[in-house]
SEDODO-101105 format. One record per atom (N, C-alpha, C): residue in three letters; atom name; y, z, x negated; residue number from 0. Coordinates in Angstrom, 3 decimals. Last residue first. Example, Ala and Ser with C-alpha at 12.3 -4.5 7.8 and 13.67 -1.06 7.14 Angstrom:
BEGIN
<'ser', 'N', <-2.250, 7.080, -12.850>, 1> <'ser', 'CA', <-1.060, 7.140, -13.670>, 1> <'ser', 'C', <0.030, 7.870, -12.900>, 1> <'ala', 'N', <-5.690, 7.800, -13.190>, 0> <'ala', 'CA', <-4.500, 7.800, -12.300>, 0> <'ala', 'C', <-3.300, 7.800, -13.200>, 0> 
This chain:
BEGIN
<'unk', 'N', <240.061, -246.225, -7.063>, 65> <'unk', 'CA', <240.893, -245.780, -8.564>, 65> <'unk', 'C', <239.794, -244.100, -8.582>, 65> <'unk', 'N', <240.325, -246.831, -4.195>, 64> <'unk', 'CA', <239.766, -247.760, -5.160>, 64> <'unk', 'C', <239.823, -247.152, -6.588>, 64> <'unk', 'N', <241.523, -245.856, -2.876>, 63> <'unk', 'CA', <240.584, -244.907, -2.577>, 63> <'unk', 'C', <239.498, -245.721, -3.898>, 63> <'unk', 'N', <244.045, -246.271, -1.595>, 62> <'unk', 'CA', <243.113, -246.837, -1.320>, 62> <'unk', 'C', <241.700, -246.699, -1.660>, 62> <'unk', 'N', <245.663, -245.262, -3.188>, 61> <'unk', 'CA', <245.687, -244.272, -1.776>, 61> <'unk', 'C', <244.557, -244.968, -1.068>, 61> <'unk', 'N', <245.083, -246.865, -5.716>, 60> <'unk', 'CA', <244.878, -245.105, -5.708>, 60> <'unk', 'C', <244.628, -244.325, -3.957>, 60> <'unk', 'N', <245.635, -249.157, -5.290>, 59> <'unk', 'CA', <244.525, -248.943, -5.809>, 59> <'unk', 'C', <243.944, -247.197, -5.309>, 59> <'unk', 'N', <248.799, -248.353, -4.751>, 58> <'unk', 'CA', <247.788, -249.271, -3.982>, 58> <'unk', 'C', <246.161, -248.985, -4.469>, 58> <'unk', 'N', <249.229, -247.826, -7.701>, 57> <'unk', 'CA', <249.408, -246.827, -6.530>, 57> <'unk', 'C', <248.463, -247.419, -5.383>, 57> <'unk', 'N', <248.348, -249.840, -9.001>, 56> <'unk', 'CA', <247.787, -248.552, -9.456>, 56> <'unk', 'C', <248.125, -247.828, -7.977>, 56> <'unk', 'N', <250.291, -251.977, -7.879>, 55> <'unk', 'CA', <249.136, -251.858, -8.299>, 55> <'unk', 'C', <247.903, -250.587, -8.275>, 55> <'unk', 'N', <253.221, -250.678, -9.075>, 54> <'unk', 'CA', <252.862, -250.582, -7.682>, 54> <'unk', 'C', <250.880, -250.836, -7.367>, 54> <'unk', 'N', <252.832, -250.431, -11.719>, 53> <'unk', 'CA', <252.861, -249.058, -10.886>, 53> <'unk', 'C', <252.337, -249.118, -9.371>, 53> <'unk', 'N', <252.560, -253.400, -12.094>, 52> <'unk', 'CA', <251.198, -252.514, -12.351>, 52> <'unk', 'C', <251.115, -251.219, -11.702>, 52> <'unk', 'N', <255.244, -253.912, -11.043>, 51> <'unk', 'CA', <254.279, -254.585, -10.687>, 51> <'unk', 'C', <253.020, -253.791, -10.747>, 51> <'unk', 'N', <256.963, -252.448, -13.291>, 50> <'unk', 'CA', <256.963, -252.193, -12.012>, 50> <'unk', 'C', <255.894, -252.300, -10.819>, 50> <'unk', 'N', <255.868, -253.954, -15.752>, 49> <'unk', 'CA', <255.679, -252.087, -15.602>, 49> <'unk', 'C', <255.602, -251.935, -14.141>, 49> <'unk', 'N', <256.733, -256.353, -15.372>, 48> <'unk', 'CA', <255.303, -256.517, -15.413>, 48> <'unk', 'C', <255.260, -254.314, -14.966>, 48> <'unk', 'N', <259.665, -256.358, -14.727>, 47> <'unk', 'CA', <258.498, -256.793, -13.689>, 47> <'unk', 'C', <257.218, -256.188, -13.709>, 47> <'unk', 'N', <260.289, -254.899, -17.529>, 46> <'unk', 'CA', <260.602, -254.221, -16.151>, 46> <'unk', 'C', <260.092, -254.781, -14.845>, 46> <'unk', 'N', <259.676, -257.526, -18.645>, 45> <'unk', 'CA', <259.049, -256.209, -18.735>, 45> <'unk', 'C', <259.262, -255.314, -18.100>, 45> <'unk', 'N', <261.601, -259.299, -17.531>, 44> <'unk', 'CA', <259.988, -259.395, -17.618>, 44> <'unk', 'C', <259.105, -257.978, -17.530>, 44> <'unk', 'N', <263.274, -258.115, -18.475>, 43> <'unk', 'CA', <263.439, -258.047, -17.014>, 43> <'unk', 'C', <261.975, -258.314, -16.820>, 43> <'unk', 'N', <263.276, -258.354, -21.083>, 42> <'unk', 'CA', <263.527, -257.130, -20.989>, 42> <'unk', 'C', <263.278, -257.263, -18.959>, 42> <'unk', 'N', <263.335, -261.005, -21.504>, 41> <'unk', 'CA', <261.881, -260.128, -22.024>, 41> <'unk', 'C', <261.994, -259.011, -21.410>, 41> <'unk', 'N', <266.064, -261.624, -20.813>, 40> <'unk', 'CA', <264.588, -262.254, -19.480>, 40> <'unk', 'C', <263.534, -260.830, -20.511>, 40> <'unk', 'N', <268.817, -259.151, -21.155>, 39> <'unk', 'CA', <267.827, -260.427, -21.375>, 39> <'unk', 'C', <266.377, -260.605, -20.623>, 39> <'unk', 'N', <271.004, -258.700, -17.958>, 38> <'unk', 'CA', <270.021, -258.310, -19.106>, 38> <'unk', 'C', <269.236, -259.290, -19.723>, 38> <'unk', 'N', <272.534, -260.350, -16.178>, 37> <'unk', 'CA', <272.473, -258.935, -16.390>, 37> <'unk', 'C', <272.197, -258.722, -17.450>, 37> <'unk', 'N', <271.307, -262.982, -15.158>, 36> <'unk', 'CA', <272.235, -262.711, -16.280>, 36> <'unk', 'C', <272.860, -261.345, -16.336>, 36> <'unk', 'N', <268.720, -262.134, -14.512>, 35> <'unk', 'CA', <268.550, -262.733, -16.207>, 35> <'unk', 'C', <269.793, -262.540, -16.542>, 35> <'unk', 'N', <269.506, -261.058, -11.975>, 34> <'unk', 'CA', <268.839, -260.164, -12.935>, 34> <'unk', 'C', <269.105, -260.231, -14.757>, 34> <'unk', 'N', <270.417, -263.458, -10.600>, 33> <'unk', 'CA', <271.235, -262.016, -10.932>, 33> <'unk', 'C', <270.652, -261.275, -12.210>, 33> <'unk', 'N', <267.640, -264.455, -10.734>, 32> <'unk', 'CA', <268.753, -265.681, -11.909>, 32> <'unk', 'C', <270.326, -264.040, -11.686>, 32> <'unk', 'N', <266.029, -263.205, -9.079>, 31> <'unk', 'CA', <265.778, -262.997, -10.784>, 31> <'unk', 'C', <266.668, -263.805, -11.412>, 31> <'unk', 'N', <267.280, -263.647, -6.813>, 30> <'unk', 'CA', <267.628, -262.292, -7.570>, 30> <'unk', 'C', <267.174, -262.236, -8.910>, 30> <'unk', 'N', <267.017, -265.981, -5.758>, 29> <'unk', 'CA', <268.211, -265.345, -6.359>, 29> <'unk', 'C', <268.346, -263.914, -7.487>, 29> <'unk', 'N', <264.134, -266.079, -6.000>, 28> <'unk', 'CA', <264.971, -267.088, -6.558>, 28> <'unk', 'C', <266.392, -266.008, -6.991>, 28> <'unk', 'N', <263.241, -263.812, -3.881>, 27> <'unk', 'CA', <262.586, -263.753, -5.636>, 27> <'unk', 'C', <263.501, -265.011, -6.115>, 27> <'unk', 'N', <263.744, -264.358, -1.464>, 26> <'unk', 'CA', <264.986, -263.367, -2.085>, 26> <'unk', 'C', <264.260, -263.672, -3.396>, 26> <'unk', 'N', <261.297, -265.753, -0.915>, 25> <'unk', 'CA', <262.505, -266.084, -0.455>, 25> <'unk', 'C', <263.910, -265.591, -1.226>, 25> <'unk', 'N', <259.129, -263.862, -1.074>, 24> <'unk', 'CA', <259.580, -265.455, -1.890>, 24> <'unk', 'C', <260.591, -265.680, -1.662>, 24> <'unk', 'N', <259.896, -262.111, 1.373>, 23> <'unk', 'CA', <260.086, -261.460, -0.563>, 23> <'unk', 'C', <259.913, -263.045, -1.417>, 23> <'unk', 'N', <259.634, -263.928, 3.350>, 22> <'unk', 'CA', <261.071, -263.309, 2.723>, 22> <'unk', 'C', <261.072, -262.960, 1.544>, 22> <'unk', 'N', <257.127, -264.023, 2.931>, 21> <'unk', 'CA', <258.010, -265.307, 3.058>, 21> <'unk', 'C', <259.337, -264.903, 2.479>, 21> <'unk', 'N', <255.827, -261.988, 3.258>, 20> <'unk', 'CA', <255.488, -262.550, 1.708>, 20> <'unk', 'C', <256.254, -263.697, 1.884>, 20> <'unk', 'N', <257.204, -260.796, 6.001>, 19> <'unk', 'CA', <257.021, -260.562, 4.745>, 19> <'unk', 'C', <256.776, -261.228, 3.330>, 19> <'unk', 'N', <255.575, -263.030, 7.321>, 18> <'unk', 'CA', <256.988, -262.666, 7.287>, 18> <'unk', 'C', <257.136, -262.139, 6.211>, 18> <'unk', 'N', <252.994, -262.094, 6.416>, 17> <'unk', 'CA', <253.350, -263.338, 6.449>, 17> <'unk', 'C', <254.718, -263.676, 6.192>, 17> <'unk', 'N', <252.657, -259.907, 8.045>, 16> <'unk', 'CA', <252.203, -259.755, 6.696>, 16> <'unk', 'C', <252.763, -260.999, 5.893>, 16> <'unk', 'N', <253.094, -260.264, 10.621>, 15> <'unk', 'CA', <254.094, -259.618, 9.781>, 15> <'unk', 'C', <254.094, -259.465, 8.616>, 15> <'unk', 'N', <250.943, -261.549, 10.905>, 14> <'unk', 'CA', <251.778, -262.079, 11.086>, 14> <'unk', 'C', <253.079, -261.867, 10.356>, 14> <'unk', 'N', <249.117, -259.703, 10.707>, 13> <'unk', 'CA', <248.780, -260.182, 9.793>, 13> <'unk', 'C', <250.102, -261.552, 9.540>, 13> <'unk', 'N', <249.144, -257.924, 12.634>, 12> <'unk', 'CA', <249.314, -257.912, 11.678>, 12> <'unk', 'C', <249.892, -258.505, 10.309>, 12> <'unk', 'N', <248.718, -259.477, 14.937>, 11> <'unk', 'CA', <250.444, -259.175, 15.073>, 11> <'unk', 'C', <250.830, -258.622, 13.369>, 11> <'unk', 'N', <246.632, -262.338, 14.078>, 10> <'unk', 'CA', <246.691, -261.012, 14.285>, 10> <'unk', 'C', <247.942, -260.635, 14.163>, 10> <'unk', 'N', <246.890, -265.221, 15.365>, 9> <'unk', 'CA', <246.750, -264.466, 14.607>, 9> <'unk', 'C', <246.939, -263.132, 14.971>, 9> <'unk', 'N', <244.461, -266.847, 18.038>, 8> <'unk', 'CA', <245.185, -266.626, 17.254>, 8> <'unk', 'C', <245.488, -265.324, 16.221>, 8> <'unk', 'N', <242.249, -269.509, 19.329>, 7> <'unk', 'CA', <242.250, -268.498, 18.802>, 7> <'unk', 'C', <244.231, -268.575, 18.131>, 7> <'unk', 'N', <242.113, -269.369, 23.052>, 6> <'unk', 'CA', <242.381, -269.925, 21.739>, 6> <'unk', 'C', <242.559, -268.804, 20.509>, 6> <'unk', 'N', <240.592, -268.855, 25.612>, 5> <'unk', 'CA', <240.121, -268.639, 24.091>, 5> <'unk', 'C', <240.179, -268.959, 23.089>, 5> <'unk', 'N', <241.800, -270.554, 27.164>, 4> <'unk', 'CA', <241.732, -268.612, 27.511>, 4> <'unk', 'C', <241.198, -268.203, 26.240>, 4> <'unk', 'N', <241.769, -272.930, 27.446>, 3> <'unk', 'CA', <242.455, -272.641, 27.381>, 3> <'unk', 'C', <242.393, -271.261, 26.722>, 3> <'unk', 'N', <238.127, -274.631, 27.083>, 2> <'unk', 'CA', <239.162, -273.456, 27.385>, 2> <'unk', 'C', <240.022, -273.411, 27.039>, 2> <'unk', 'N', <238.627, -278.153, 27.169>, 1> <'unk', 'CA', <238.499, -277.287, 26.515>, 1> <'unk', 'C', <239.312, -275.557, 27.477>, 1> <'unk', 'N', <235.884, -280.498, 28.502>, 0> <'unk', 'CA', <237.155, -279.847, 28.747>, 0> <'unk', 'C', <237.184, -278.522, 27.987>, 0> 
């Protein structure tokens, strides 16, 4: 017979962490087909890849990693 009392589950963290990377997949469809027809793709690309590395670097930095 199995405990009940010691199932395991997730962390409230890590839950929200989840939510999160669901929604930001979620909105990443629409908004890069707004984006492309705004401006050309190399140019949105490249405003990904710059944006992406800032955020990166910053993360890296308060984290004590840099």
């Amino acid at each position: 017979m199995r405990d009940t009392g010691s199932a395991h589950t997730f962390p409230p963290t890590l839950i929200w962490l989840l939510i999160g990377l669901t929604l930001g997949w979620g909105f990443n469809w629409p908004m890069m087909k707004l984006a492309v027809t705004e401006m050309a793709p190399m140019r949105f690309r490249t405003l990904c890849l710059v944006a992406g590395a800032a955020g990166l670097f910053a993360m890296a930095r308060t984290g004590g990693s840099a």
